[in-house]
N, C-alpha and C positions, 0 to 999 in steps of 0.2 A: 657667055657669063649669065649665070639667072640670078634675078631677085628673090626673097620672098618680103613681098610687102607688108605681111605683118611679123614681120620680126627685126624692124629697124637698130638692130642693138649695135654703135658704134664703141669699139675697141679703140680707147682713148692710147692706154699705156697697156702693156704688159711685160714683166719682168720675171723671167722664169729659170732658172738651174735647181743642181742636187741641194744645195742651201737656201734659196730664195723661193716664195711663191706668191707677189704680189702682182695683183692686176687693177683698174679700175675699166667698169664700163658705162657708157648710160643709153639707155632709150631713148629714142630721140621722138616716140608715137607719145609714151607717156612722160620722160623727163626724170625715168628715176634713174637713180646714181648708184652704183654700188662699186667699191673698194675694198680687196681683201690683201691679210697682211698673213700669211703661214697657212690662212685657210682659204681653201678657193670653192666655188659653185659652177656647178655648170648651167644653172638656169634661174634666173630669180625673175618672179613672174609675179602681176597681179590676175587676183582671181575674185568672183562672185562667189566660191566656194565649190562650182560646180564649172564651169566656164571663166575661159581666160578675159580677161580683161584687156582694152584699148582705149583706155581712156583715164583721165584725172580728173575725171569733174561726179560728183555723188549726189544722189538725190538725199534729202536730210531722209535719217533713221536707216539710207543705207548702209549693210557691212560689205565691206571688201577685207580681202585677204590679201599678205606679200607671203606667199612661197617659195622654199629655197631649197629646188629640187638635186640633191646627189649634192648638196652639201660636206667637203673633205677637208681634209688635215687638221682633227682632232687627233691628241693624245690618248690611244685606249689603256684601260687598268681592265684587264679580265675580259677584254672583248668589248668593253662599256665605254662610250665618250660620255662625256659632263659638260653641253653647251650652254651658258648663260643667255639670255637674250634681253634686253631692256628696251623697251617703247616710250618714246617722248613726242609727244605733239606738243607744238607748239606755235601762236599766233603770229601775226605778220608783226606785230612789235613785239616780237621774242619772247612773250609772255607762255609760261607752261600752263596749257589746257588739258593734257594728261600725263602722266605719268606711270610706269608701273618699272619696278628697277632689274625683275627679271620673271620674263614669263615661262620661265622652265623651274622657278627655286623649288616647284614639288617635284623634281625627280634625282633627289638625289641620292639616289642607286647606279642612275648613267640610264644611256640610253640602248639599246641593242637591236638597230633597224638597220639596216643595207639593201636598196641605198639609203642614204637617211636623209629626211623629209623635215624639214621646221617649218613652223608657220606663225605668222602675227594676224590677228583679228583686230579689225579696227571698226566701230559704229561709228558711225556719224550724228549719234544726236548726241544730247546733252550733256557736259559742257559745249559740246560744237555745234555750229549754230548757222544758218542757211544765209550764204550773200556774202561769205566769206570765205577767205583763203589761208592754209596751214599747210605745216609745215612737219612732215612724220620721219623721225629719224628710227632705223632702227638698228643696235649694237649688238655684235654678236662675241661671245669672249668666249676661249677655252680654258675653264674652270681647272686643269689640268696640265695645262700647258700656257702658250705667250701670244699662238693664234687669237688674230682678229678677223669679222668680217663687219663692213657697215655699210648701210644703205640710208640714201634719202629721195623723198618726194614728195612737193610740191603739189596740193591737191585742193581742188575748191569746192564748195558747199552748197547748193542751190533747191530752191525751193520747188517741189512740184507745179510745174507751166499747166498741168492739164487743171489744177483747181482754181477756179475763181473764187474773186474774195471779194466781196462790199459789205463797207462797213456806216457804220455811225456812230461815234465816240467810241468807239470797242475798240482796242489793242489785243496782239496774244505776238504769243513769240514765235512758235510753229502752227503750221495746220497740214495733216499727210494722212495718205491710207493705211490702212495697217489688214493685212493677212493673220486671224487667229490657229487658222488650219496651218498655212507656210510659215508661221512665225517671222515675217519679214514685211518691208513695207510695198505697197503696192506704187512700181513708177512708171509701169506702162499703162496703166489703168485696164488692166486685164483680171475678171474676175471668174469665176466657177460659181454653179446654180449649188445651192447649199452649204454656201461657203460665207463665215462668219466675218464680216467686213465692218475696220472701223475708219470712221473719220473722226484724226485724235486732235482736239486742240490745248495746246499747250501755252500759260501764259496769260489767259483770256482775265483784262481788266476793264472797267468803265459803268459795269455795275454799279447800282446803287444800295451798298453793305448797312443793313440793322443789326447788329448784336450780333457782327461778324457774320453773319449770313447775306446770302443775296435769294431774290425773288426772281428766278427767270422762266421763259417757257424754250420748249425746246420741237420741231415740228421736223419731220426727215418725211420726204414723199418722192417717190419713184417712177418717173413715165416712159415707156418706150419709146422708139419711133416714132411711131403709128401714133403719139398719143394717147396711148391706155394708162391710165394710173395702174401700175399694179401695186405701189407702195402706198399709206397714206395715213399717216401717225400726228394728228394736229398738237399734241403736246404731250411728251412722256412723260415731262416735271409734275403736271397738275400742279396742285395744293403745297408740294413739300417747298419748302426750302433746301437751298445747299450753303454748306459752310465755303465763305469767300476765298479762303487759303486753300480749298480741296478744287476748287474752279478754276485759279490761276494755276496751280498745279500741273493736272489735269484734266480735261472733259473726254469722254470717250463713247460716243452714240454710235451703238452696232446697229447693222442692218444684214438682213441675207435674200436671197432671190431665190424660190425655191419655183418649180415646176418647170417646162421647155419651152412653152410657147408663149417669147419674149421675143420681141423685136430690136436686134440691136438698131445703136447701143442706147444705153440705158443713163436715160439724166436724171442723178440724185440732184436733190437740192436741200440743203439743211439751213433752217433757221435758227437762231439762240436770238432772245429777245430778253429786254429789261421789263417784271411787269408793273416796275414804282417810276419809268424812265423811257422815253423815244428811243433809248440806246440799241442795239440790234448790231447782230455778225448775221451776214447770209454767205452761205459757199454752194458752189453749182458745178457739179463734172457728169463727166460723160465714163460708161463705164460699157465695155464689150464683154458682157456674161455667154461663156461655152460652156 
């Protein structure tokens, strides 16, 4: 008898003839649940977009995917199925943090793929929020027929471990890397030489606000190993001011590492300071530039 250890999927119930085609399964590595009622799947899988997933836990401004490969028993009209899909997150006090009521309503001509492939795209930022747990159901209807499929998982939120934070009177909601090239967020802390790198904070309160602005300085400096500064930016703010509602919003200080001979890895260290106030955020990571 063989294993395969990463395909833990226990076959709870299935119920199969010429009339009936319901099943329910769930993973037991991630914990998602899927149930189909006239339509069945042979694979429902989470993804990074490119690779499978093994896990329920997301760095914040992560996406992941649920894929629902070879997806059957749609009603065709012309050779075309017509699948509905609705995505509902929602909090551990049942509260809805997203909603969308069907993320196929633009195709309604049908679809003409075999095998045929659906997918839900989920981010993990805002409304969702790092240090907590949700709850992602997603419904699948045949707009054509009485076929169901549904899935749920249980997924939780967490805040990048490699940034450190110290503060002084400063609050913010998030603070993560951001990839401008990979449009995605950075949570191995792995970066490329030329490559446009944010650290985005979100949130950022405790400033002291005149006429709706605040007065702060902002300083990002870059050492290798070895100790060589290659980075060293004592304040981008200068003189301006920033409006207090565009700060708690967003802050978003780029940086890029250009040339090879860099010593990993590489310690950013960014400061945002108050300059009417002792107040101040510092953040400090390590970053492997290839």
């Amino acid at each position: 008898m063989k294993y395969k250890l990463l395909s833990f999927a226990l076959l709870l119930s299935c119920l199969s003839s010429c009339q009936t085609n319901k099943s329910v399964k769930k993973d037991l590595v991630t914990g998602l649940i899927s149930q189909g009622d006239g339509i069945s799947c042979d694979e429902v899988q989470l993804s990074d977009g490119n690779k499978i997933l093994q896990r329920n836990t997301f760095i914040y401004g992560e996406i992941f995917h649920l894929n629902y490969n070879n997806i059957s028993g749609f009603e065709k009209v012309d050779n075309n199925v017509f699948p509905g899909m609705e995505l509902l997150v929602t909090g551990q006090k049942g509260d809805t943090i997203m909603h969308n009521p069907d993320l196929y309503s633009s195709s309604s001509n049908g679809i003409d793929i075999t095998p045929l492939l659906l997918q839900a795209k989920i981010t993990t930022a805002n409304p969702i929020h790092s240090n907590n747990t949700y709850t992602l159901n997603v419904n699948i209807w045949d707009k054509k027929g009485t076929g169901t499929f549904k899935s749920e998982l249980d997924f939780s939120v967490a805040a990048n471990s490699h940034i450190e934070v110290e503060k002084n009177n400063v609050s913010f909601d998030e603070i993560y890397l951001f990839s401008k090239e990979k449009n995605s967020v950075i949570t191995e802390n792995e970066a490329s030489f030329n490559e446009n790198i944010y650290m985005i904070f979100e949130g950022l309160e405790g400033f002291k606000i005149e006429d709706g602005k605040v007065n702060i300085g902002l300083s990002i400096k870059g050492t290798d190993s070895e100790g060589k500064i290659i980075l060293n930016e004592t304040d981008l703010v200068g003189d301006s001011s920033i409006e207090a509602a565009e700060l708690k919003n967003r802050l978003s200080p780029n940086f890029i590492f250009s040339g090879s001979n860099i010593k990993n890895p590489v310690s950013c260290e960014i400061i945002i300071w108050d300059k009417k106030s002792d107040n101040r955020i510092r953040t400090l990571t390590e970053l492997s530039i290839k």
